[in-house]
Backbone as XML, in Angstrom:
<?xml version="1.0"?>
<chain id="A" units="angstrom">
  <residue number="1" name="UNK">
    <atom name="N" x="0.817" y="-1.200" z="0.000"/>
    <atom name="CA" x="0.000" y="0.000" z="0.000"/>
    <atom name="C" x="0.860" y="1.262" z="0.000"/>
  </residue>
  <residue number="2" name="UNK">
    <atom name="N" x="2.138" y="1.441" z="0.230"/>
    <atom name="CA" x="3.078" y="2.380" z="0.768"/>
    <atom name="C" x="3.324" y="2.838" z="-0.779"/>
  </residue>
  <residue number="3" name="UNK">
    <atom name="N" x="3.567" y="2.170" z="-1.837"/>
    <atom name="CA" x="4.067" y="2.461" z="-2.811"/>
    <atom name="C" x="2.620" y="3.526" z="-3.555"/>
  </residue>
  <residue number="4" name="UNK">
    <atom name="N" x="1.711" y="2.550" z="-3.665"/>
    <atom name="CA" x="0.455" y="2.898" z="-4.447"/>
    <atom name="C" x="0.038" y="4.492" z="-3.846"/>
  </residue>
  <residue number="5" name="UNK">
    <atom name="N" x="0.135" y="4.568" z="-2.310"/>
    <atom name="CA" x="-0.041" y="6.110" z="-1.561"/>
    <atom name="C" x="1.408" y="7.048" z="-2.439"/>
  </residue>
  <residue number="6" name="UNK">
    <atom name="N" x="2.281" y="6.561" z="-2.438"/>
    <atom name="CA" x="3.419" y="7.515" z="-3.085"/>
    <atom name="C" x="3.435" y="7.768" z="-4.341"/>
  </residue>
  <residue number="7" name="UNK">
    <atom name="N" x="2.823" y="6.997" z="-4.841"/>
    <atom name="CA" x="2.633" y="7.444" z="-6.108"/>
    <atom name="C" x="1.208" y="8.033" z="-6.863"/>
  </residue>
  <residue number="8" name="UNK">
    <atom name="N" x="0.080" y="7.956" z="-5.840"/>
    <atom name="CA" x="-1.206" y="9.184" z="-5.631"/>
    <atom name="C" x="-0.575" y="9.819" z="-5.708"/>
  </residue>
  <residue number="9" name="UNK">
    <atom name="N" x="-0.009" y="10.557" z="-4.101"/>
    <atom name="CA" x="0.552" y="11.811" z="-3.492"/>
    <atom name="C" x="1.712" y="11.852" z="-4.852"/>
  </residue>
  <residue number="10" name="UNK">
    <atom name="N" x="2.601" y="11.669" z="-5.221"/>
    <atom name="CA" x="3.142" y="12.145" z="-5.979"/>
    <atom name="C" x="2.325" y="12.878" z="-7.392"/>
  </residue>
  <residue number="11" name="UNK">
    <atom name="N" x="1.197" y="11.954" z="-7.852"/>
    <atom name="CA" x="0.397" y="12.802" z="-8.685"/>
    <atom name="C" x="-0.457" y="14.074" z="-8.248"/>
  </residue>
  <residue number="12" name="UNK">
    <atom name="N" x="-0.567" y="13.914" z="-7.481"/>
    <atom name="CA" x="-1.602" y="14.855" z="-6.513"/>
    <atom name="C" x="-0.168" y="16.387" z="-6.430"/>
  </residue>
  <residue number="13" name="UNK">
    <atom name="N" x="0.769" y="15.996" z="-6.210"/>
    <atom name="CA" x="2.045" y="16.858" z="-6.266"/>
    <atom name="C" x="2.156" y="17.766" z="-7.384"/>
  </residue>
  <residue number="14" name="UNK">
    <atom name="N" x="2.299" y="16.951" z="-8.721"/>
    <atom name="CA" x="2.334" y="17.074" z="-9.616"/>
    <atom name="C" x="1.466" y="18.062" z="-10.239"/>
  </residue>
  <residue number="15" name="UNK">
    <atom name="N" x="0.031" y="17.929" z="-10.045"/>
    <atom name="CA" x="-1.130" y="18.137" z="-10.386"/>
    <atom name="C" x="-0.845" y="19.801" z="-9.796"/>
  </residue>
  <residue number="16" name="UNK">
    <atom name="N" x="-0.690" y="19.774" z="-8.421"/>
    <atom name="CA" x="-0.744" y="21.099" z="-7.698"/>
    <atom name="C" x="0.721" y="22.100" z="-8.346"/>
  </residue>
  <residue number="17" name="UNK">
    <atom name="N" x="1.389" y="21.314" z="-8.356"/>
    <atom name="CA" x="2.734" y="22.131" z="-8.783"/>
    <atom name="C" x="2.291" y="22.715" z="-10.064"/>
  </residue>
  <residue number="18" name="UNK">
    <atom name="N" x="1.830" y="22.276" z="-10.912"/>
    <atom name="CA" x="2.072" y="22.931" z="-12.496"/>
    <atom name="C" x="0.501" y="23.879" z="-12.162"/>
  </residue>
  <residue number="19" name="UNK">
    <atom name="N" x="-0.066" y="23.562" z="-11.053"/>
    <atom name="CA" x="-1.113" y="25.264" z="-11.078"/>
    <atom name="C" x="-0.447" y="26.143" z="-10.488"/>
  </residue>
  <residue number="20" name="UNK">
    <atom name="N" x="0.419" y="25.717" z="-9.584"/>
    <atom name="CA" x="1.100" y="27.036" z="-8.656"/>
    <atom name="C" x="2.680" y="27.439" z="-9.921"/>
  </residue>
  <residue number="21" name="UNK">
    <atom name="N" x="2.732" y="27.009" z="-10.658"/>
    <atom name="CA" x="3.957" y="27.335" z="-11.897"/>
    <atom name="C" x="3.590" y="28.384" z="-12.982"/>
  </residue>
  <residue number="22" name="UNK">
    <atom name="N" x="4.304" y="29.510" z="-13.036"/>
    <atom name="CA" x="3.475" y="30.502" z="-14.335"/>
    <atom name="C" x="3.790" y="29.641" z="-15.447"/>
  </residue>
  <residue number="23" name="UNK">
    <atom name="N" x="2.631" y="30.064" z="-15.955"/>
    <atom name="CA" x="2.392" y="29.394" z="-17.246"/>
    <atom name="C" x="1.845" y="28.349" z="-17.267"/>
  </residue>
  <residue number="24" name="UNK">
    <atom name="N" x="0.987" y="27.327" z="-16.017"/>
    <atom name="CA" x="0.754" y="26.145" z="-16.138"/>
    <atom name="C" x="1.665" y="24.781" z="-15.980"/>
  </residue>
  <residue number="25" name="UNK">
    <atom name="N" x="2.849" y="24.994" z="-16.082"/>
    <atom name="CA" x="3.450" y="23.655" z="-16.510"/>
    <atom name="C" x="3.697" y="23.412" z="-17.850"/>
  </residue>
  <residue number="26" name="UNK">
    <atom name="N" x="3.864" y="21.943" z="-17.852"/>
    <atom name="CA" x="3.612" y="21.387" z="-19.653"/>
    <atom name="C" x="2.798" y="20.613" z="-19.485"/>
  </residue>
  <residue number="27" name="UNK">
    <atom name="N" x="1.543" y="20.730" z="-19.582"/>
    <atom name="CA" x="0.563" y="19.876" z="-19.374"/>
    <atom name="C" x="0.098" y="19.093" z="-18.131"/>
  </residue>
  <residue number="28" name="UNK">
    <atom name="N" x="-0.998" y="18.511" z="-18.152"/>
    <atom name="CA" x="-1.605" y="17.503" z="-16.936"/>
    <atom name="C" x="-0.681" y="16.374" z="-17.232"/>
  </residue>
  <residue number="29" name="UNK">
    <atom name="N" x="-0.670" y="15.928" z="-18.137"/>
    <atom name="CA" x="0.431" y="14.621" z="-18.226"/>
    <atom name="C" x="1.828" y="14.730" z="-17.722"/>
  </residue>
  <residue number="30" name="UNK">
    <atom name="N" x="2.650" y="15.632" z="-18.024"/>
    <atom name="CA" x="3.825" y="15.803" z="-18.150"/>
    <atom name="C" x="4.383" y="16.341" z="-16.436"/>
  </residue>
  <residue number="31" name="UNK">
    <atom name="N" x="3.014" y="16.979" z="-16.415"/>
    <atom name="CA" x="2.953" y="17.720" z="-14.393"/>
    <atom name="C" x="3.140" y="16.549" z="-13.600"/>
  </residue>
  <residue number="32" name="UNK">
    <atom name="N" x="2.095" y="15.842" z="-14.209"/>
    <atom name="CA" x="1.897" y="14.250" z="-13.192"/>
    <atom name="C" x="3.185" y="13.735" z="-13.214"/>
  </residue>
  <residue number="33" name="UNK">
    <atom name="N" x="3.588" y="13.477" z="-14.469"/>
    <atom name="CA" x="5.102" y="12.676" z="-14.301"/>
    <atom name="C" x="6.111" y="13.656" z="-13.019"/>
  </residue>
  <residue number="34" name="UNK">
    <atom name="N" x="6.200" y="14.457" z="-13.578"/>
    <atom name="CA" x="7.601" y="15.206" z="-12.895"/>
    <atom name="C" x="7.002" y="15.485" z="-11.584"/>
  </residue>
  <residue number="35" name="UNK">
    <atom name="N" x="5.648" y="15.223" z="-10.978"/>
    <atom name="CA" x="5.409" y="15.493" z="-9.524"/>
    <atom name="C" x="5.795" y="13.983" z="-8.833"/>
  </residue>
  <residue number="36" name="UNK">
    <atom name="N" x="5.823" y="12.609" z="-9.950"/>
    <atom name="CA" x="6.158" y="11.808" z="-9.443"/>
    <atom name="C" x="7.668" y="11.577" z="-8.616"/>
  </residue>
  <residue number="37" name="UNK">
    <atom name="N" x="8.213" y="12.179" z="-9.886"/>
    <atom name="CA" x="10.402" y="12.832" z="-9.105"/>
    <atom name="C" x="10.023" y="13.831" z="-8.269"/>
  </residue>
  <residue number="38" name="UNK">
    <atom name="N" x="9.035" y="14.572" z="-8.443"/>
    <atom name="CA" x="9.564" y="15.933" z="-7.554"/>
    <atom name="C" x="8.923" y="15.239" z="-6.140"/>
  </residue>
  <residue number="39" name="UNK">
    <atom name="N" x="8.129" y="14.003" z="-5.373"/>
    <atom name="CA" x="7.677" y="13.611" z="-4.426"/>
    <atom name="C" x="8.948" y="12.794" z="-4.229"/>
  </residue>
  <residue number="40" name="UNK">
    <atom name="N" x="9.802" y="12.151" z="-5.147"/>
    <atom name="CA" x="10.962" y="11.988" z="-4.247"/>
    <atom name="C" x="11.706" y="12.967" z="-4.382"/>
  </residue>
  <residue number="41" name="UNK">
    <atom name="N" x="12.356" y="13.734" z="-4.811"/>
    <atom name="CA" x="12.946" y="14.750" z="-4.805"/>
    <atom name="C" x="12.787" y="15.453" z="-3.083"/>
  </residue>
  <residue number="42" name="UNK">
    <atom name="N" x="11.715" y="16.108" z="-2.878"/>
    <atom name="CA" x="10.967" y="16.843" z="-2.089"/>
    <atom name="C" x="11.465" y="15.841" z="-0.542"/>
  </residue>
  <residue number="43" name="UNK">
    <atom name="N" x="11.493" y="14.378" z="-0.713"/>
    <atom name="CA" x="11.636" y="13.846" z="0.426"/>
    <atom name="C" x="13.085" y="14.071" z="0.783"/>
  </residue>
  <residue number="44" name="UNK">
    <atom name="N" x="13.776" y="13.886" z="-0.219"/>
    <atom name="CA" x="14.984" y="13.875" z="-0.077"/>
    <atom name="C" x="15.890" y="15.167" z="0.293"/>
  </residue>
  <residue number="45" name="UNK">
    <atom name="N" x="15.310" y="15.960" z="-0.132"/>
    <atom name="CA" x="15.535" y="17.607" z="-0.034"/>
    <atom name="C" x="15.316" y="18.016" z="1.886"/>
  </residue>
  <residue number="46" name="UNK">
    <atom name="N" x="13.750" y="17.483" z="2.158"/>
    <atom name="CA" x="14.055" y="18.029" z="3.395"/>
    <atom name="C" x="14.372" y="16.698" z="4.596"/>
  </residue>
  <residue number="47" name="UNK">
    <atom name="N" x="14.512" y="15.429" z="4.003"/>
    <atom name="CA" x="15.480" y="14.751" z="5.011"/>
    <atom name="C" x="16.969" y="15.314" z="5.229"/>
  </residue>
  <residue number="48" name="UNK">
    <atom name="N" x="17.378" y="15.798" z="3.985"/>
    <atom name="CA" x="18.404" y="16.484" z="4.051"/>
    <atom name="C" x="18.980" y="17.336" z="4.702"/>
  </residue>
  <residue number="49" name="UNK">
    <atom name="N" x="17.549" y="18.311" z="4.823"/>
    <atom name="CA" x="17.976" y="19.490" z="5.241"/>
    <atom name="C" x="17.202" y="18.951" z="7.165"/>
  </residue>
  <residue number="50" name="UNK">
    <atom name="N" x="17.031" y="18.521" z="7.169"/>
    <atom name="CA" x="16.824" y="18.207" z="8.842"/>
    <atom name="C" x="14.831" y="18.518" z="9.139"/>
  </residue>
  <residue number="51" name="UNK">
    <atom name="N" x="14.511" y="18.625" z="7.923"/>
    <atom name="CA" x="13.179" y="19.206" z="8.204"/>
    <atom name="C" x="12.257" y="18.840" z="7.574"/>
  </residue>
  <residue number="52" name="UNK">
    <atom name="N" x="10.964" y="18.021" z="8.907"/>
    <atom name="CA" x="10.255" y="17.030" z="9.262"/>
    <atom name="C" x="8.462" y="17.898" z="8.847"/>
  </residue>
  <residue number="53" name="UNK">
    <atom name="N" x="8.347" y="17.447" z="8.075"/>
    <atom name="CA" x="6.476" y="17.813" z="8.861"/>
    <atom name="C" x="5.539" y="16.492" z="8.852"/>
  </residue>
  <residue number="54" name="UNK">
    <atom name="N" x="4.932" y="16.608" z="9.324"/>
    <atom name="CA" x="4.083" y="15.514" z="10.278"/>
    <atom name="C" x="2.831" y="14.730" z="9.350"/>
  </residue>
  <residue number="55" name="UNK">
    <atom name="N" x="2.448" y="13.865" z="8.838"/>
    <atom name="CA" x="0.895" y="13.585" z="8.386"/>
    <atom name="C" x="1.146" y="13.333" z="6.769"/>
  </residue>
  <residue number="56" name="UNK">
    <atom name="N" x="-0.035" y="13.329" z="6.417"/>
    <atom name="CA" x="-0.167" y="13.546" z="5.198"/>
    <atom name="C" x="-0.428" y="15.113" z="4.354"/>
  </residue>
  <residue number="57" name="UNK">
    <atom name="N" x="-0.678" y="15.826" z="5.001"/>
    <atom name="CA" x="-0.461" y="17.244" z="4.663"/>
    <atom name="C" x="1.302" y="17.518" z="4.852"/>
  </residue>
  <residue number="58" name="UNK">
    <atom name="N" x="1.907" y="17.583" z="5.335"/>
    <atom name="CA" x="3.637" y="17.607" z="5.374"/>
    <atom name="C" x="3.687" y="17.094" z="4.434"/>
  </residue>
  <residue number="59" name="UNK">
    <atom name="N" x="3.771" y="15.399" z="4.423"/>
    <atom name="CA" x="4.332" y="14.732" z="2.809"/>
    <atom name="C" x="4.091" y="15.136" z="1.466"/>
  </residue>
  <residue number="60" name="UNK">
    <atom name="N" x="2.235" y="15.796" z="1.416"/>
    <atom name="CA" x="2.510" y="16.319" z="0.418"/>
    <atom name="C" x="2.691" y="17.798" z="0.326"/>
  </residue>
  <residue number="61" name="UNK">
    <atom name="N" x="3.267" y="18.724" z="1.374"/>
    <atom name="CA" x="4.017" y="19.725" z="0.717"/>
    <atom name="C" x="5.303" y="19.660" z="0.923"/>
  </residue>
  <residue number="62" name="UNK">
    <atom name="N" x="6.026" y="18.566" z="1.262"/>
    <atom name="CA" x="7.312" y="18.088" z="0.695"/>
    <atom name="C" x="7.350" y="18.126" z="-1.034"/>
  </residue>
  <residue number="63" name="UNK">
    <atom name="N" x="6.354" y="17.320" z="-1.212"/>
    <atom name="CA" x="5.974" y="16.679" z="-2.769"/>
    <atom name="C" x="6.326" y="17.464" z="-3.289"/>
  </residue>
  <residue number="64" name="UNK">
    <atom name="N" x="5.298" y="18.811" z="-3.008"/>
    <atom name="CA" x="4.845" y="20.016" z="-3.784"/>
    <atom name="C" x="5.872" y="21.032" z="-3.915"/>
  </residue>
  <residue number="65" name="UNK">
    <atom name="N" x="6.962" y="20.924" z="-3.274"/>
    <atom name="CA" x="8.123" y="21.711" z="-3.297"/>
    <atom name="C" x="9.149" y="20.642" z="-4.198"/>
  </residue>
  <residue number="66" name="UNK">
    <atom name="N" x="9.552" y="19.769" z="-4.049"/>
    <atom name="CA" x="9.969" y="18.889" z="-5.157"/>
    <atom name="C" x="9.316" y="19.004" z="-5.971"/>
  </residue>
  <residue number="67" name="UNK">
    <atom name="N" x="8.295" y="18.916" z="-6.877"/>
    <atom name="CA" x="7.859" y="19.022" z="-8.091"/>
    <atom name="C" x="7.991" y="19.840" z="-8.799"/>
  </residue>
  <residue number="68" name="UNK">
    <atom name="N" x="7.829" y="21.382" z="-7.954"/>
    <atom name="CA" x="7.986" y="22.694" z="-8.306"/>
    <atom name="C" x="9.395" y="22.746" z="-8.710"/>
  </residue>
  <residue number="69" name="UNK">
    <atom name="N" x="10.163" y="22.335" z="-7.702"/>
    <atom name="CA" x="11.545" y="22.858" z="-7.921"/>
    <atom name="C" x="12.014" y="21.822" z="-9.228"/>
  </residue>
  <residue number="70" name="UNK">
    <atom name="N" x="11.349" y="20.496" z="-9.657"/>
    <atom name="CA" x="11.543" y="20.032" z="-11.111"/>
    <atom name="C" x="11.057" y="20.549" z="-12.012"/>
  </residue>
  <residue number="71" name="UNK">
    <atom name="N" x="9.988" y="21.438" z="-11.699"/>
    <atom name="CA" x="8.940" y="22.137" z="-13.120"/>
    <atom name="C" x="9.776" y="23.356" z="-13.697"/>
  </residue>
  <residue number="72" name="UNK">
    <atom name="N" x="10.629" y="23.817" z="-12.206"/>
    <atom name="CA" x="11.144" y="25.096" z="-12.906"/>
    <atom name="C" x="12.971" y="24.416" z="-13.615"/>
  </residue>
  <residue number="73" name="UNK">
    <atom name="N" x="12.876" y="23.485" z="-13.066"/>
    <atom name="CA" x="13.800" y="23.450" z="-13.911"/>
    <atom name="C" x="13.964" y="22.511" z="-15.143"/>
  </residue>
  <residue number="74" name="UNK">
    <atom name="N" x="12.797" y="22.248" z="-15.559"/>
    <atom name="CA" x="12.447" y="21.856" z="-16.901"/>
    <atom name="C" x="11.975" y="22.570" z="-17.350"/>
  </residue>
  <residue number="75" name="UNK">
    <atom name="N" x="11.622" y="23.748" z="-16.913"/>
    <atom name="CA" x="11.197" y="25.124" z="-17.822"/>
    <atom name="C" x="12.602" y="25.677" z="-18.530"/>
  </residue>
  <residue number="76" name="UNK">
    <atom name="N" x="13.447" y="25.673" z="-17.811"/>
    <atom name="CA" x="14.795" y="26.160" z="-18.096"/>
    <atom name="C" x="15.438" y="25.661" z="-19.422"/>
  </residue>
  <residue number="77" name="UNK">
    <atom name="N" x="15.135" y="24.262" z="-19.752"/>
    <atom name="CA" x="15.412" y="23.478" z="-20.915"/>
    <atom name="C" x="14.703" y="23.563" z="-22.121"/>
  </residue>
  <residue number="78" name="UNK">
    <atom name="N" x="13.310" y="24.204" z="-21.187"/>
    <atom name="CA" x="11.613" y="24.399" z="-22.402"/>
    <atom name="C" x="12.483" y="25.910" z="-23.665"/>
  </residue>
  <residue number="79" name="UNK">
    <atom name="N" x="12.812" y="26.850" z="-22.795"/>
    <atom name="CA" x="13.190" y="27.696" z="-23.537"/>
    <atom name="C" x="14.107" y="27.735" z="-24.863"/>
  </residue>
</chain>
């Protein structure tokens, strides 16, 4: 079940990141994918950095900051 929840929440990541991104993103498809890296990304970023939030609201704005921080930098390549 651990996997199947990480990879919702990673779409659910995804989904939110490319509305909070100017311009949309690159699509619903392409959001979903890269919220899937940016939910590990996002974990990895703040295990890193020492910083914890609690539930399922924390995990996914871990996500949501990993995704973002992949959207903008596949924007960088879009240009």
């Amino acid at each position: 079940m651990g996997i199947v929840y990480s990879i919702l929440l990673g779409c659910l990541a995804g989904f939110c990141a490319g509305k909070l991104m100017k311009g949309g993103g690159f699509g619903f498809i392409v959001n979903v994918i890269l919220g899937l890296l940016g939910g590990a990304l996002g974990g990895w970023l703040f295990s890193l950095l020492h910083i914890e939030w609690g539930g399922i609201l924390g995990q996914l704005g871990a996500a949501i900051v990993g995704a973002v921080v992949i959207l903008w930098v596949a924007s960088l390549f879009k240009k």
